[in-house]
C-alpha distance (Angstrom), angle and dihedral (degrees) to the residues before:
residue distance angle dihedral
X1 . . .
X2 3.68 . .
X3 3.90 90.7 .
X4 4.38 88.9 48.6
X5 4.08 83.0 56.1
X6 3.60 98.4 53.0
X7 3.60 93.4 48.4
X8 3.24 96.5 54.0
X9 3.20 101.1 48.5
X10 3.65 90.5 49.5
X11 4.16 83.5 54.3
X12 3.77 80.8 49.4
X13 3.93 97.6 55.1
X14 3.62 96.7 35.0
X15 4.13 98.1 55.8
X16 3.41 84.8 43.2
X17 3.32 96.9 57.9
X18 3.65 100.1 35.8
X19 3.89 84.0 56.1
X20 3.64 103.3 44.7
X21 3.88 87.4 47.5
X22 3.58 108.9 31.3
X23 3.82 113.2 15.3
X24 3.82 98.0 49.9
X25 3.28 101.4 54.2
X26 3.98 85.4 54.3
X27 3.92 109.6 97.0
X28 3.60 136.2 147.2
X29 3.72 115.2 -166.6
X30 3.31 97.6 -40.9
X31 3.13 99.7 -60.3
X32 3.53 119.8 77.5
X33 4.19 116.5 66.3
X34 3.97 115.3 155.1
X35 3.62 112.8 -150.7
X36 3.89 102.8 -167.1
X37 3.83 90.2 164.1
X38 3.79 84.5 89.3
X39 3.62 88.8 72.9
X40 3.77 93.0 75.6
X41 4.40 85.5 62.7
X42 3.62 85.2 50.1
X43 3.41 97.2 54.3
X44 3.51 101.0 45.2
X45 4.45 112.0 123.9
X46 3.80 107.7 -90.3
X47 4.15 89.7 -127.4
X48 3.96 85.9 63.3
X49 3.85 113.6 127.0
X50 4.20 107.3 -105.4
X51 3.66 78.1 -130.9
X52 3.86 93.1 60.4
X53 3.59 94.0 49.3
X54 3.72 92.7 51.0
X55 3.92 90.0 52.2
X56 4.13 88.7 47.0
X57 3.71 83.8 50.4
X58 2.97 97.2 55.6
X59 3.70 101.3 49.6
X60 3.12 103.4 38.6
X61 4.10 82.7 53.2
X62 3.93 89.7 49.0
X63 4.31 83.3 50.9
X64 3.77 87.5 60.6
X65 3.97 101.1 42.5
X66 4.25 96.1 43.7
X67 3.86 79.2 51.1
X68 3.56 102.6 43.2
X69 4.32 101.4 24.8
X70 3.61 85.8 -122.2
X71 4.17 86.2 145.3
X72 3.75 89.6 -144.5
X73 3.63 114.4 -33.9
X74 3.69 99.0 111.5
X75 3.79 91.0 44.7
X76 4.02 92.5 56.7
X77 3.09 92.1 42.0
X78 3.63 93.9 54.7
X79 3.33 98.2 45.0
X80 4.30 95.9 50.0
X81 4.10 75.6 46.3
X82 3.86 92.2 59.5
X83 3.71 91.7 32.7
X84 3.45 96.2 59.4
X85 4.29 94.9 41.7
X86 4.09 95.0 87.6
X87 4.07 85.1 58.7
X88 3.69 92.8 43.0
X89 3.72 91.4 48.0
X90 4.11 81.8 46.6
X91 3.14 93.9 64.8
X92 3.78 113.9 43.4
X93 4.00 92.2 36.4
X94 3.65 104.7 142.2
X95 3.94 113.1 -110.9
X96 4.02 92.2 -99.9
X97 3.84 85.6 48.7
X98 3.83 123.8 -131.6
X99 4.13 114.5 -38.5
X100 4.11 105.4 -127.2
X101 3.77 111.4 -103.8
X102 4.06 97.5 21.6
X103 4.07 105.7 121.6
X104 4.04 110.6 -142.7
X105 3.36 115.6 -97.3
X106 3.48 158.3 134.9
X107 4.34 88.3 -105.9
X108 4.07 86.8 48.9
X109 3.46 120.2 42.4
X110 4.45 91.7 11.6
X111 3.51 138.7 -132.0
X112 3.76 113.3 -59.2
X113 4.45 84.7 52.5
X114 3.74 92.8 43.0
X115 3.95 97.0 56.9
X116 3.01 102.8 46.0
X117 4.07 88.0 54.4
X118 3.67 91.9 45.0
X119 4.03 100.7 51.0
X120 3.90 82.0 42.5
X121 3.60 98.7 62.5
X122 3.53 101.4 25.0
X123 3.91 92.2 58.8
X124 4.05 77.4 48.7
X125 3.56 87.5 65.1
X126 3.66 107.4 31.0
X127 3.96 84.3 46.4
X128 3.75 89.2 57.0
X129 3.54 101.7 37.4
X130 3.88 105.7 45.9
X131 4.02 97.0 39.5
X132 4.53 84.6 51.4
X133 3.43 80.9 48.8
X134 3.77 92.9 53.3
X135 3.94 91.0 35.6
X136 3.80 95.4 -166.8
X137 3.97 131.8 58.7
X138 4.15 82.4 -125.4
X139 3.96 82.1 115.1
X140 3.56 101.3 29.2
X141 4.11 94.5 148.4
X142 3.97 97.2 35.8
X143 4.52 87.6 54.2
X144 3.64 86.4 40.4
X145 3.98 84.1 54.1
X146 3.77 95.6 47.8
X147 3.66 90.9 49.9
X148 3.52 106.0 47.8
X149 3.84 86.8 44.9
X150 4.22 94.5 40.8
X151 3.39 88.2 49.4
X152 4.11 98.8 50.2
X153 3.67 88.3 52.4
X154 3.97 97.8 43.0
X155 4.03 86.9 43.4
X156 4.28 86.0 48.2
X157 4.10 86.2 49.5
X158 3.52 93.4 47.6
X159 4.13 92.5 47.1
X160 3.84 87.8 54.4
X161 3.60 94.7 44.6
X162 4.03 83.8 52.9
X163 3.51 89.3 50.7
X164 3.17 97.8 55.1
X165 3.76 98.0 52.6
X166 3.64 91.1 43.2
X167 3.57 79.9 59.9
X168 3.21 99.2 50.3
C-alpha cells in the first residue's frame, strides 16, 4: 500500500511538472494546449473510492490553476473529469468486467479499450474547461475547434507517454 502511494505521488509530481514546464508553454494559435496532467485521473486504481478521485481531482486541478492563475478552471474541470470517470469506465468495461487489483491502462486492458477511455474523458475535460473559459456560446464553433483539436494532441501526448512506460 505504502509502495502504491509513493508512486503515485511521484505520477502526481512528475505530470505536474512536465505540464507546468513543458506543456503550457506549448500553443499553436490559440488553439492547441495539451493538458497531460489528466493522465494522473486516468490512471487512478479502479477500486479507488469515487470520493478519492474527486478529492485527487480536485488537487491536482487546484496544482494547475495556482500555477497557471487560471482562478478555477482547471480545478472544475478536473473535478467534472473525475466525476464523470466511474460512468466512462461503465461503459467500456470489458464483458468479464474489470479483474480486482489490475490498474487501467494501456499495458492492462490494451489499446483498442484504452482509447476509447482516454478521448472520452479527455474531451470531458477539455469540453468543460475551454467552453468555462469562454463562458458564453458567442463562439460556439471556434471552442468546439480548440477542443476537438486540444484534445487530439493532449490524447496523442498521453499515448506516447503510455508508450513509453509500457516500454519501460
Amino acid at each position: 500500500m505504502l509502495n502504491d502511494i509513493l508512486r503515485y505521488t511521484g505520477l502526481f509530481i512528475v505530470l505536474l511538472a512536465i505540464q507546468v514546464l513543458l506543456m503550457n508553454n506549448i500553443q499553436f494559435s490559440g488553439y492547441v494546449n495539451p493538458y497531460v496532467y489528466i493522465l494522473f485521473i486516468l490512471l487512478l486504481p479502479f477500486e479507488i473510492p469515487s470520493w478519492m478521485v474527486l478529492l485527487l481531482s480536485f488537487a491536482t486541478g487546484l496544482v494547475i490553476d495556482v500555477s497557471s492563475g487560471t482562478l478555477g478552471l482547471h480545478t472544475a474541470a478536473t473535478v467534472f473529469a473525475g466525476f464523470s470517470r466511474p460512468w466512462v469506465l461503465k461503459l467500456i468495461a470489458p464483458h468479464d468486467g474489470y479483474e480486482t487489483g489490475d490498474l487501467p491502462g494501456m499495458k492492462t486492458y490494451g489499446f483498442r479499450w484504452f482509447i476509447p477511455y482516454i478521448i472520452i474523458i479527455t474531451l470531458l475535460h477539455h469540453f468543460a474547461l475551454f467552453y468555462l473559459e469562454v463562458f458564453r456560446f458567442d463562439y460556439f464553433f471556434r471552442t468546439l475547434l480548440r477542443v476537438i483539436s486540444s484534445s487530439g494532441f493532449t490524447v496523442l501526448f498521453i499515448i506516447i507517454i503510455q508508450a513509453l512506460i509500457v516500454r519501460r
